[in-house]
N, C-alpha and C positions, 0 to 999 in steps of 0.2 A: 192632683198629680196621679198618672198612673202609676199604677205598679211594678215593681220590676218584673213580675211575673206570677206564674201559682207554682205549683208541687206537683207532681204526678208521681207522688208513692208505692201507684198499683204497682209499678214494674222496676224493680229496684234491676240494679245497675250490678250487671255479672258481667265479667270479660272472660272470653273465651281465650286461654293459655294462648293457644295458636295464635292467636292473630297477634298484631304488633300494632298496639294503639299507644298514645300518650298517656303518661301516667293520670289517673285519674285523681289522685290527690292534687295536684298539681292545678287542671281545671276547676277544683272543687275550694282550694285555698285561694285563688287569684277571682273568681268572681264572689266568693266572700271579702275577700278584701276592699272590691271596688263596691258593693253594695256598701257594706259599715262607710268608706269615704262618703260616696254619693248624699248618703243619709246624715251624715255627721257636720257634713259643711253647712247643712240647709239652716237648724236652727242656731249654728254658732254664726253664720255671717250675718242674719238676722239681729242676732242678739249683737254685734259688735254695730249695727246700722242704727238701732232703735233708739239712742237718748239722741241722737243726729235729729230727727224726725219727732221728737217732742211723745216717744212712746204712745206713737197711735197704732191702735190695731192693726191699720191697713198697712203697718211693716210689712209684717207676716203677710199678709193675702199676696201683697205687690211681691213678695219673695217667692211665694207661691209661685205665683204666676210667674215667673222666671228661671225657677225651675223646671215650671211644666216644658214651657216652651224650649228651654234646652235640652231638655229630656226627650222630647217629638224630634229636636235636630239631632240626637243620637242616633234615633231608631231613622229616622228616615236613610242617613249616613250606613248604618249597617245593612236593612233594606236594601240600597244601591249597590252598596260594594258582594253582599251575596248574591246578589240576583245579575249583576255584570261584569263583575271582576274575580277570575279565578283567586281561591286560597290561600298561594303564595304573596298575591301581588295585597290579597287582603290581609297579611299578617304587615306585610311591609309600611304600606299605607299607616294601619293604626297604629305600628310601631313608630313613624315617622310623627304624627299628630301626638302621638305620648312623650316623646321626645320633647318636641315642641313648646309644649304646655310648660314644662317646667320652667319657665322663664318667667311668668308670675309669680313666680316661688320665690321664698315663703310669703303666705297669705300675712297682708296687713291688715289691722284692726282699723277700723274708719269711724269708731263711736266720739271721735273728737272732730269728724269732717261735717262743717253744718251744709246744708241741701245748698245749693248753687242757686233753685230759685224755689222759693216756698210758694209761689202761684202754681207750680209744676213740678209738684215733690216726686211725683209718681216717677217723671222721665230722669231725675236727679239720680234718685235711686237705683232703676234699671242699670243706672249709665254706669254708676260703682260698681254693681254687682257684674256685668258684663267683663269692666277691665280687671276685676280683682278675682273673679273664681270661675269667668266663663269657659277659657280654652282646658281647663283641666277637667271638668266638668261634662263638657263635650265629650272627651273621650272615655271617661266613667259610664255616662249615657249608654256609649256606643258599644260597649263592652260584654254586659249581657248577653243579646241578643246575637254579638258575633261570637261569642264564646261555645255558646248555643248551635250555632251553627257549625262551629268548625267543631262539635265534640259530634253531632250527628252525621259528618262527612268520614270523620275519623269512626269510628264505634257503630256497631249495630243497636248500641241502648238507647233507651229513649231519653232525648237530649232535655226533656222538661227537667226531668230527676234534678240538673242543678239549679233550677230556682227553690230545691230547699235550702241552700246555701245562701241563694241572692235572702230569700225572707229574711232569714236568720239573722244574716251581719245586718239587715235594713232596722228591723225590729231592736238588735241590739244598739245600733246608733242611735236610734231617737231615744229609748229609755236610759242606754246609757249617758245621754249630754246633761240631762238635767240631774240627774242622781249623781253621776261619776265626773263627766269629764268639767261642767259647768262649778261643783262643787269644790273641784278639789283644784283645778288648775287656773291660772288665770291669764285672762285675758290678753295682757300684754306683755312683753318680753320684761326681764328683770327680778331681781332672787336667786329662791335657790329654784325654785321649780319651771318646768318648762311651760314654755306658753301653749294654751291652744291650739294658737295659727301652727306655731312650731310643730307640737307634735301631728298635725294634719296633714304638712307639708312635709317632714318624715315620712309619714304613712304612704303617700303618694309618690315619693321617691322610691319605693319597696313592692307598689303596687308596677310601676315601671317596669323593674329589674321582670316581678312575676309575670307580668304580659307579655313580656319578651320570649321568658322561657318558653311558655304556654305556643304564642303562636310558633316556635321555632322548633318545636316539638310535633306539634300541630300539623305543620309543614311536611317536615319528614314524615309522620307518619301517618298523612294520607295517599304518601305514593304507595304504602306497602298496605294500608289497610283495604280487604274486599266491601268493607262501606262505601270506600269512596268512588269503586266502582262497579258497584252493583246495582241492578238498573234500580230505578226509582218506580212505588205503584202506581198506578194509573190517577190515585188520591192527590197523588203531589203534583200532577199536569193536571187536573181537573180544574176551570176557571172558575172563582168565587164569586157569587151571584151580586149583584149591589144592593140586594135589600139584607144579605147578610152582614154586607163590610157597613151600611148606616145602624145596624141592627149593634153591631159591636162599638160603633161613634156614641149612640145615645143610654147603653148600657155602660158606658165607661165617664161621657159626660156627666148625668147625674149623681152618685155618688163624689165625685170630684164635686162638683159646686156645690152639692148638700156640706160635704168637709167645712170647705172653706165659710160658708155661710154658718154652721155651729159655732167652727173658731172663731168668728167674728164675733159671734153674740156672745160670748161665753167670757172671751176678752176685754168687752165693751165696758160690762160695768165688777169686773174683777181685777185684771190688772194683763196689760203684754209680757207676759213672762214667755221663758222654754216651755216649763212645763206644762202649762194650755195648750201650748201649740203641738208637742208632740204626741198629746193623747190623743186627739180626733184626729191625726196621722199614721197612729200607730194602730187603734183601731182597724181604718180603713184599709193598711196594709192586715190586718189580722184576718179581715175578710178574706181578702186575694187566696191569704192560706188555705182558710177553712174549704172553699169555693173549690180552690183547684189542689184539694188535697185527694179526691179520686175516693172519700169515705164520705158519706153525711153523718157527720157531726151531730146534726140540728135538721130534723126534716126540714122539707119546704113548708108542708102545709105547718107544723109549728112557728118555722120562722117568720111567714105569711100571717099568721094569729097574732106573734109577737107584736111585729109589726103593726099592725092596727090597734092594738092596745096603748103600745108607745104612742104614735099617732094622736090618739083621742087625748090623751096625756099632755101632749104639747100643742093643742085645742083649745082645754079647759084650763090651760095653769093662767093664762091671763086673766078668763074670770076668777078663779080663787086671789092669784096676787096680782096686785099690778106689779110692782117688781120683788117675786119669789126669792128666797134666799136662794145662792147662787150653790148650796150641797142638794138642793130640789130639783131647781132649773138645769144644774150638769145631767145628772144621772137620768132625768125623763131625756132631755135632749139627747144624749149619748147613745143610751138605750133606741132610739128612733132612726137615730141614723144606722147605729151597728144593724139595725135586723134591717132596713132600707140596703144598706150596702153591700150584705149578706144575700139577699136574696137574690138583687139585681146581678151582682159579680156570679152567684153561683150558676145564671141564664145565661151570663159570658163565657163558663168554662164548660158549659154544657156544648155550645155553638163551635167551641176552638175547632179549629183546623186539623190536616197531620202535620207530623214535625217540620216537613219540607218547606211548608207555608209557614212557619211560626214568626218571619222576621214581617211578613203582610198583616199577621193577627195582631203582633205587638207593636207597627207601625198606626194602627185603626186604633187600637189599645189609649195609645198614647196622644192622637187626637184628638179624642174625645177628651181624657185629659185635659189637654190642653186647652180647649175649647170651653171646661168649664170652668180654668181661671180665666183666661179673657174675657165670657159673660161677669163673674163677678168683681172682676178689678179694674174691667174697663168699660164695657157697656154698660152692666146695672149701674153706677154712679153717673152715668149721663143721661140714660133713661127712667133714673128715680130718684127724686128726693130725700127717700127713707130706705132703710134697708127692706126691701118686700121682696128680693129676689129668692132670697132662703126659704119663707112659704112657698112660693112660686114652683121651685124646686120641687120643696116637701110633696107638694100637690100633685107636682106631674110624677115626683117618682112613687106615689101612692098608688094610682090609677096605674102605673107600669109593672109593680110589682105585686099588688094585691089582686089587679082586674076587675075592682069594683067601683064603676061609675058613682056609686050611690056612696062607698064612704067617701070617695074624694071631693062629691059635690060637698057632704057634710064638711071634709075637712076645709072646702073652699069658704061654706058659708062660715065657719066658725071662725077664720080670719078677718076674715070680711066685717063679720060683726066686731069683733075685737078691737079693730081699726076704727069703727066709730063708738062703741059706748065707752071702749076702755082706754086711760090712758090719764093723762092733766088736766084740767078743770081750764075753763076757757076757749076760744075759736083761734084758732092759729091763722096771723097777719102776714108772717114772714117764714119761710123755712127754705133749709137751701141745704147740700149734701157736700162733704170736701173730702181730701183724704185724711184731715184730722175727725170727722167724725159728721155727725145729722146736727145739723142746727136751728133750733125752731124759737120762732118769736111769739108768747100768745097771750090774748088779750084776757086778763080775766076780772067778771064786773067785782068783784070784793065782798066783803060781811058788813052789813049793816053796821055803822057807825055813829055814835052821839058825841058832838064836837061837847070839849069841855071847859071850853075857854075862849076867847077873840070875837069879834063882832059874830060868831057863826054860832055861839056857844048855845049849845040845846037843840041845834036842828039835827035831824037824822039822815043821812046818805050812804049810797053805798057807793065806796073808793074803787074807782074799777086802777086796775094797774097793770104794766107790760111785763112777762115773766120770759127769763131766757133760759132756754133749755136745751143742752147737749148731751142727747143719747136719750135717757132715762131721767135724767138730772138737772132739780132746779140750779143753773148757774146764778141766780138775780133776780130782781125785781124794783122796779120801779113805780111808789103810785102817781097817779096821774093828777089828780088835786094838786094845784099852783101853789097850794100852803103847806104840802106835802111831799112835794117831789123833790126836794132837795135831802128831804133823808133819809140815814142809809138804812137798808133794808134787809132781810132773810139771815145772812151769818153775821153780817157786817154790823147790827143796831147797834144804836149806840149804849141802851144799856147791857151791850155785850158784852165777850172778854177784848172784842178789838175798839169796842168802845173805851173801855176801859183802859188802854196803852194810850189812844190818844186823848183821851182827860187828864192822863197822869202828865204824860212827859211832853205835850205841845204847850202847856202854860207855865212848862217850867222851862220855857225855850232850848227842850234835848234835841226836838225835831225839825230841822230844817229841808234835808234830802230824805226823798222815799222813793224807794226800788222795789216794785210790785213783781212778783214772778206769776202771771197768770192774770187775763183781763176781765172776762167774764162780760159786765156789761158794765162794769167803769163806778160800780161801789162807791169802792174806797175812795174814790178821788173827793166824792160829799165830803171829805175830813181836812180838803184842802184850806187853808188860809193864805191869804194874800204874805207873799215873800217863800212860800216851800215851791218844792219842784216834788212831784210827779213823773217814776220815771216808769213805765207799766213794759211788761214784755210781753208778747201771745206770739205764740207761734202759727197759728190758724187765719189768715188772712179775711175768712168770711168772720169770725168773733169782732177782728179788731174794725171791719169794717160798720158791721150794726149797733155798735157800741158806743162809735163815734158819731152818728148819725139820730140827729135829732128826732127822727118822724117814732123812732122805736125809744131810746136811752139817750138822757139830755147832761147824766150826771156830770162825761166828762165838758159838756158843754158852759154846762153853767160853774163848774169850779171855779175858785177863787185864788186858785195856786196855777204853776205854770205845770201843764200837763203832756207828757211826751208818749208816743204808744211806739213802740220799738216792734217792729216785725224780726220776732226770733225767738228760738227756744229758750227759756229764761236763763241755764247753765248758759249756754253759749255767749247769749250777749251778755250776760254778769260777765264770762270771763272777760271780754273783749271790754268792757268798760272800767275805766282809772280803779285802784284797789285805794280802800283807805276815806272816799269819798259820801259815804251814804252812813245817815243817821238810824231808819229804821228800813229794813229788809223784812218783806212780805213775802213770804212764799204761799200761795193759792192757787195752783194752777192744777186741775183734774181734766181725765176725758169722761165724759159721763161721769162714773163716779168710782173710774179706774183709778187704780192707784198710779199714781205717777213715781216707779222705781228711782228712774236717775235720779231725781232731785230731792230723793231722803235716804242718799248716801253717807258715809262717811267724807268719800271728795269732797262729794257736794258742799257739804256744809264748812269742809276747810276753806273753800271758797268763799260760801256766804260771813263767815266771819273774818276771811282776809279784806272781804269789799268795805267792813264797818269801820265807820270812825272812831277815836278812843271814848267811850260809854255809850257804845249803838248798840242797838237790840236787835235779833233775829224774831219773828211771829211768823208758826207755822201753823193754818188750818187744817189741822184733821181730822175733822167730821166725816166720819163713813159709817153706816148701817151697818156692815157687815165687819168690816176689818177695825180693829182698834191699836191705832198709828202709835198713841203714848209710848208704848214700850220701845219705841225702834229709836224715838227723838232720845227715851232716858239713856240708853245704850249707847249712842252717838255722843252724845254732851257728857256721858262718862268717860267717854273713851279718848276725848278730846279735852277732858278736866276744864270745861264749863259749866256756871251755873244754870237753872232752868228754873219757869214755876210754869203751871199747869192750870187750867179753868175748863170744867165740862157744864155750860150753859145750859141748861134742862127749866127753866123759869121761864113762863111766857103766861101775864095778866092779859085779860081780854084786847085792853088799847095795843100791846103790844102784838097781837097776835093779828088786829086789823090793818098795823101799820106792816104787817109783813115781814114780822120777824119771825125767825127758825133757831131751834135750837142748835148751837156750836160748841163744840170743842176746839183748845186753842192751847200753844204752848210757848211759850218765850223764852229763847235763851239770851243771854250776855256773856259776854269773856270775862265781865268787871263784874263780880258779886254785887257790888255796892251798886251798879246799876238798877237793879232788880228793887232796890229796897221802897220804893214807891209805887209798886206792885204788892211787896207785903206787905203793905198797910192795907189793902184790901182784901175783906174777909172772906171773896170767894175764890181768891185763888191760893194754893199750895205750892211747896215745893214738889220740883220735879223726880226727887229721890235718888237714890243710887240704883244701878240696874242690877240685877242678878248675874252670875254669870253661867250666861246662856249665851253662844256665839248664835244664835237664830236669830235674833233682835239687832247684830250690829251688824245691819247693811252695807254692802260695800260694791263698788263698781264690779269685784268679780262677779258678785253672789249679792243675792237677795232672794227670800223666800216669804212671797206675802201668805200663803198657808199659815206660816208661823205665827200669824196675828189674827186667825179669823175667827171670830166668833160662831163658836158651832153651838 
């Protein structure tokens, strides 16, 4: 996204008694206002889109990109109307279009609207965000930049001085959603506290009233002010060269798509939350500040030095981790982009224009913007399998801000290499990119193996077998051996904890219906016997298609139950399917090895136990490296007075380790105690306990705070 603008503090802001300008408070509170709006919608529409969309990162990018692109239809909007329409007729205009707007009002939350087509989640989403926040949005856009303008027609000061206001309220919205407005308010109308939407669409009803004054003030007093007609310098007719205005297209693009390609990765395997999202936004605007604050902060050549340090940093972290703890991989990644964005934006405020020109600078500004959410939410996803656009990025804005062919070649080769020595064991058959995530199929030949039983018993082979993998993360595995491949494998074994539920309670006929939340490559179905039903949810079209598909995973093929794969996000089609109807509920569904928020809510789980029959069980996998889930299930099943028991599967003998089992953690609740009691008879699982009282741990559709879990 571009920015609203920089600072230009050299020359603070004196009004001469004499003249008769509009109040300057006045200007200075109405594009604060509309900056905090602009910036305060982005991650709250987001956040009300994301369980819609099965909490895939690419929420956020595709909002991205939706804001860019409105944000370039502001400035181009304000561009035209300074450059061809007098003043007056320009206050009227945007007061008409402000007007206007408010008839979307109040904003509706859409977290309960599922996508219209999950082949085309991308155009689903535009299409919401378009009718629910576009016309208000537009004129937020448009407001800066005419503000800007009509304070430099009015006033002999220099008109930058108020983008320390736009930074300010920018800067205060994004930190304030996830700390303040996300924590404390919620979501949807109802209580005592106001919603959200509500108080956003107040603020915009206010921001109204203030644009009103502003230009009507505005109006009048540029008939009497000697600004508005006193000739202009020879700087402000002076024609801007084209290799200037590409020179601000490609200093404004990269940083924009380094953003988005961070959030992405940062998101992939931690979780779509706000507050990922608004740190490498708030950053990026933090640059804009420093850049066009008229002081250096941070030399160049230091920030230049930094830069290539950070660089070498996010180089080498592949070879030390293959996947780095993610308080490592933030803070080099961050660090890389802050001095990349730093240096480039500070080349853009070097270049700026005079004030005259500034609605041409910030329509170039905002181009490139925009430009570099399009490259990554729409071109790089057609033009790549895997996410490579983010190096891609890194590289070229290394070589643009450093000037040294020689580290960028380094940085090139060291991608380069990374992509083939480092990464999953095995030759990749199948991969294919969606906007739920990277999805790759890979063959791997297996550990030597000595059969110990059946006509084979004593020969040695090595099992090769198919691995499915989303993002970072083993989803599956199937092996390939005929005498093999019917069992279940990695989380799933059977002497696991989910082995374990089905020994106990399918021979004592508790399980007839089963309702999977998340498909993977079709596991669980191995557990099927003839007379159960199989009901699997994914919301990923390219999963549920390789899954079902013999040449890669046969599981759901060869079951013995009747096997149904439902294309949808597993809340949604839970809700949509009969309540009261399923024996055991499976919740398993991750991106990479993101935490999936909506569906270890408290709703959620009201849900999952209104879908169960009288003595069904809920089983939720939460094996994560990094986040430990338990706390959040004990908090929920306390808060909902059910019982639970718990198994952290850490035990893997050789045979088991060739057949492809992983170590799982696993948790099961019941609403009937006395459900549960054929679970404790087995001695590796415990009770789930009482929870402490800690509101961080009981997740809920307003609020969830996966920090609160992570293993530092």
């Amino acid at each position: 996204m571009s920015a609203p603008g920089g600072v230009d503090v050299a020359g603070t802001l004196k009004i001469d008694s004499a003249r008769v300008n509009p109040p300057r408070i006045l200007f200075v509170l109405t594009v604060l206002l509309a900056a905090t709006l602009l910036f305060l919608v982005q991650p709250m529409a987001a956040r009300m889109l994301l369980p819609s969309y099965g909490g895939s990162p690419s929420v956020w990018t595709t909002c991205m990109l939706f804001f860019q692109v409105i944000l370039l239809a502001g400035y181009c909007g304000a561009h035209a109307l300074a450059r061809y329409v007098s003043l007056r007729w320009q206050v009227i205009i945007q007061a008409l279009f402000a007007i206007a707007a408010l008839g979307v009002l109040p904003l509706q939350p859409a977290s309960l609207t599922a996508p219209a087509d999950l082949h085309a989640p991308m155009r689903s989403l535009l299409l919401s965000l378009l009718v629910s926040v576009g016309p208000p949005l537009l004129v937020l856009s448009a407001t800066a930049p005419l503000l800007q303008r009509w304070f430099s027609m009015t006033s002999a000061s220099n008109p930058y001085v108020l983008y320390a206001a736009s930074n300010l309220g920018s800067l205060a919205a994004l930190l304030g959603y996830p700390f303040i407005v996300e924590r404390w308010l919620p979501m949807a109308a109802g209580g005592r506290l106001m919603s959200q939407a509500t108080l956003w669409s107040l603020g915009y009803g206010l921001f109204v009233l203030a644009a009103l004054a502003t230009g009507t003030l505005a109006s009048l007093g540029s008939r009497r002010s000697p600004a508005a007609s006193a000739p202009r310098p020879a700087a402000a007719h002076a024609s801007i060269a084209w290799r200037t205005r590409l020179t601000w297209l490609v200093l404004a693009f990269i940083p924009s798509s380094a953003m988005l390609g961070v959030t992405l990765y940062l998101t992939t395997d931690v979780a779509a939350v706000p507050l990922l999202w608004v740190i490498p936004l708030s950053i990026y605007l933090l640059t804009y500040v420093i850049a066009f604050s008229g002081k250096r902060a941070i030399p160049v050549r230091l920030a230049r030095f930094a830069l290539a340090v950070f660089l070498a940093g996010v180089a080498t972290l592949p070879f030390l981790w293959y996947r780095p703890h993610p308080v490592v991989a933030t803070v080099v990644h961050l660090g890389a982009f802050f001095f990349l964005a730093l240096v480039l934006h500070g080349d853009l405020s070097r270049s700026r224009p005079a004030p005259e020109r500034l609605t041409e600078f910030y329509l170039w500004i905002a181009t490139g913007g925009a430009l570099g959410g399009v490259f990554n939410a729409l071109v790089a996803p057609v033009l790549f399998d895997t996410v490579v656009e983010y190096p891609i990025v890194l590289v070229g804005g290394c070589l643009l801000a450093t000037r040294s062919r020689i580290l960028a070649l380094l940085l090139t080769a060291a991608f380069v290499a990374a992509t083939i020595f480092v990464g999953p064991p095995g030759s990749r058959i199948h991969g294919e990119r969606t906007f739920f995530g990277v999805v790759r199929v890979m063959r791997d030949e297996g550990l030597s193996f000595v059969f110990l039983e059946g006509a084979r018993k004593g020969q040695e082979q090595r099992i090769p077998g198919n691995i499915l993998l989303h993002g970072t993360t083993r989803h599956g595995i199937q092996l390939l051996d005929p005498a093999l491949r019917y069992k279940g494998t990695s989380y799933y074994h059977l002497s696991g904890p989910l082995g374990d539920v089905f020994r106990s309670y399918v021979p004592a006929g508790r399980v007839r219906d089963v309702a999977v939340i998340g498909l993977g490559t079709g596991t669980i179905a191995a557990y099927g016997q003839t007379g159960q039903r199989f009901d699997f949810y994914e919301i990923d079209p390219a999963v549920a298609r390789i899954a079902q598909d013999p040449e890669y995973f046969t599981y759901i093929t060869d079951s013995r139950a009747k096997v149904n794969v439902h294309l949808s996000d597993g809340r949604l089609g839970l809700a949509a399917a009969p309540r009261g109807e399923v024996d055991l509920l499976i919740v398993d569904a991750f991106t990479s090895d993101a935490i999936p928020v909506h569906l270890l809510t408290r709703e959620a789980f009201q849900l999952y136990v209104a879908s169960l029959r009288p003595g069904g069980l809920v089983a939720i996998h939460v094996t994560n490296k990094y986040f430990d889930l338990i706390p959040v299930a004990r908090a929920i099943a306390n808060s909902l007075k059910i019982e639970g028991m718990v198994r952290r599967d850490y035990t893997i003998d050789d045979k088991q380790r060739v057949e492809g089992k992983n170590t799982s953690d696993w948790v099961v609740l019941a609403p009937d105690a006395e459900t549960l009691v054929l679970l404790r008879q087995r001695v590796a699982w415990t009770s789930l306990g009482d929870s402490p009282a800690d509101g961080r741990y009981l997740w809920t559709d307003d609020y969830a705070s996966p920090l609160s879990v992570m293993r530092w």
